[in-house]
C-alpha positions in Angstrom: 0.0 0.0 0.0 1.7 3.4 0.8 1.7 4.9 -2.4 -0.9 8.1 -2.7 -2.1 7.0 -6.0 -3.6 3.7 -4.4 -6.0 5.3 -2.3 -9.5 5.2 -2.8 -12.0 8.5 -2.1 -13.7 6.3 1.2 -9.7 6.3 2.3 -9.1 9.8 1.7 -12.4 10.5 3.7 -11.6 8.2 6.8 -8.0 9.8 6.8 -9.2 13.6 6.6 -11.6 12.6 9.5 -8.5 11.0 11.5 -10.7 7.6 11.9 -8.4 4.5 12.2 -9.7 1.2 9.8 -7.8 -1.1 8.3 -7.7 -2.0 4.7 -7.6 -5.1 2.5 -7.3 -5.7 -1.6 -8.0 -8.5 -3.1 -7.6 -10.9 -6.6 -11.4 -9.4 -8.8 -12.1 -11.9 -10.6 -15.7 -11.6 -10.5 -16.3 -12.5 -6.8 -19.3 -12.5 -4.7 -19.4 -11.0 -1.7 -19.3 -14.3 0.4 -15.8 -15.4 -1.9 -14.6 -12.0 -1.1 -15.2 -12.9 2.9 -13.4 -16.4 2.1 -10.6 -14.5 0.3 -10.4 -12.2 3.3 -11.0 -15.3 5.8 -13.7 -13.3 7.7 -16.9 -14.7 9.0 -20.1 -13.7 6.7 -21.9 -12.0 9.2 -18.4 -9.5 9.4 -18.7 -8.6 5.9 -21.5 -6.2 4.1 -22.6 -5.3 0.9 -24.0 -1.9 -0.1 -27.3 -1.9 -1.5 -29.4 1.5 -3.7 -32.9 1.4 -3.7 -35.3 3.7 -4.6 -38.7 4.4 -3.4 -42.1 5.3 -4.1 -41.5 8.7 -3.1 -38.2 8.9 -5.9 -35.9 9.4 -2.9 -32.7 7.0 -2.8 -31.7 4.7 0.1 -28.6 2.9 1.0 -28.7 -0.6 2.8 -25.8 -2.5 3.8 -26.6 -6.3 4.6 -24.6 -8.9 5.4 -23.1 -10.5 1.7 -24.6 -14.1 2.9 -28.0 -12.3 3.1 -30.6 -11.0 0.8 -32.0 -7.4 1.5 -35.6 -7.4 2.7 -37.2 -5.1 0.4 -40.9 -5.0 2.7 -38.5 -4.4 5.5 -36.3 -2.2 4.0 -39.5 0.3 2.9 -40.4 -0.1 6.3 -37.5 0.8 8.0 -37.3 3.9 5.4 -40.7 5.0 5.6 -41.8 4.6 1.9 -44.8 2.3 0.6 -42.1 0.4 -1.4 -38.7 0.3 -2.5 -37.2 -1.3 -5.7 -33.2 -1.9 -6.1 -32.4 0.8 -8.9 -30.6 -0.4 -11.9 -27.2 -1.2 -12.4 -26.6 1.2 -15.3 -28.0 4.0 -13.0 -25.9 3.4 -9.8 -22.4 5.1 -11.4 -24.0 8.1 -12.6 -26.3 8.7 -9.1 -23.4 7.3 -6.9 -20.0 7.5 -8.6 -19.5 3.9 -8.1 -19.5 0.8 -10.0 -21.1 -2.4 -9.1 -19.1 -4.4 -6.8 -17.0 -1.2 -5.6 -19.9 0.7 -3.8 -19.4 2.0 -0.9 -21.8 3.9 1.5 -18.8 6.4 2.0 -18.4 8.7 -0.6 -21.2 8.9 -2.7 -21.8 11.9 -4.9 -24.5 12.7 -2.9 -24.9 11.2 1.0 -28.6 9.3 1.0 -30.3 8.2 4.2 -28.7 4.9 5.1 -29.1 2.0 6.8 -27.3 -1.1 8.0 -29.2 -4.7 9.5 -28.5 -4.6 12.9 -26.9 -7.8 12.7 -23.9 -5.5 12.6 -24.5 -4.7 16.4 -23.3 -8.2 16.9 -19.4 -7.4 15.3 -16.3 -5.9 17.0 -16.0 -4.7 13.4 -17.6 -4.7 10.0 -16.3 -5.2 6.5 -17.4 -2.9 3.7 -16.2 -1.9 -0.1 -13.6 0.7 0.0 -14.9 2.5 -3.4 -13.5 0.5 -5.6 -13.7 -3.2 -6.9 -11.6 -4.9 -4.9 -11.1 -2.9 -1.8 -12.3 -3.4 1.3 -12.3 -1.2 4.6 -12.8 -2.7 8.6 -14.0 -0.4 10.5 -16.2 -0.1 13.4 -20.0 0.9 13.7 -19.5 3.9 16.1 -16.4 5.1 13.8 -18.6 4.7 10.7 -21.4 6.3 12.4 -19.1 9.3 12.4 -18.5 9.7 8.7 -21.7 8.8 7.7 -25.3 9.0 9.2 -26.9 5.2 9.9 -29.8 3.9 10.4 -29.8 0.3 12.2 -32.9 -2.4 11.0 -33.6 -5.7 10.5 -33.6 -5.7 7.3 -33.1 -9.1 5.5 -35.0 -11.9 4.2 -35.6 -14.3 7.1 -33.8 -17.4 6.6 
């Protein structure tokens, strides 16, 4: 690592904020998120994707869930007060977040929507989350996170 040019904007942020994390690359060839908890050797529950949705009301919302688990959409409407939510489109997500799939992160978005995290995440000493680019990957804690970005905490995913 070291080198300026390696560092990804949800880096720079936690830096210029002074908030410790620790930071992990890894091999992209086309992984899911639970082969990028394997790769990291982290338990599932540790490790979080970041989810857009957008609801009845047009507003965005960010959900982070853990990669083994699918995001409750019922739940997820719930916990964001909207009638209903719908995962927005792939080809939208660069343009609205400044991300590509598989490098979102809920830091660093070209705009900062409401967002929120399954409260599974209570449960860890740390979580795992993209670091804004495809392979990347930032620890941090909640309360430290909870400091660069506003959450929300829900149970929001599909009940096993």
């Amino acid at each position: 690592m070291g080198k300026k040019a390696d560092k990804t904007n949800v880096m720079r942020i936690l830096d210029q904020k002074k908030i410790e994390y620790n930071y992990y690359s890894y091999e992209t060839k086309n992984l899911s998120g639970v082969q990028v908890a394997t790769s990291l050797g982290e338990d599932l529950a540790k490790v979080f994707k970041t989810l857009v949705t957008v609801g009845k009301s047009k507003e965005h919302y960010v959900f982070m869930v853990p990669v083994e688990k699918e995001l409750d959409l019922k739940k997820a409407a719930k916990a964001a007060g909207e009638k209903s939510l719908e995962m927005i489109p792939q080809k939208e997500l660069l343009p609205l977040t400044g991300y590509v799939h598989g490098g979102c992160s809920p830091i660093g978005m070209k705009k900062q929507f409401e967002t929120f995290i399954d409260s599974t995440a209570e449960n860890c000493e740390t979580i795992y989350f993209s670091g804004g680019r495809v392979g990347h990957q930032i620890q941090l804690t909640l309360s430290d996170l909870s400091k660069v970005i506003r959450i929300g905490l829900a149970d929001i995913t599909k009940d096993s």
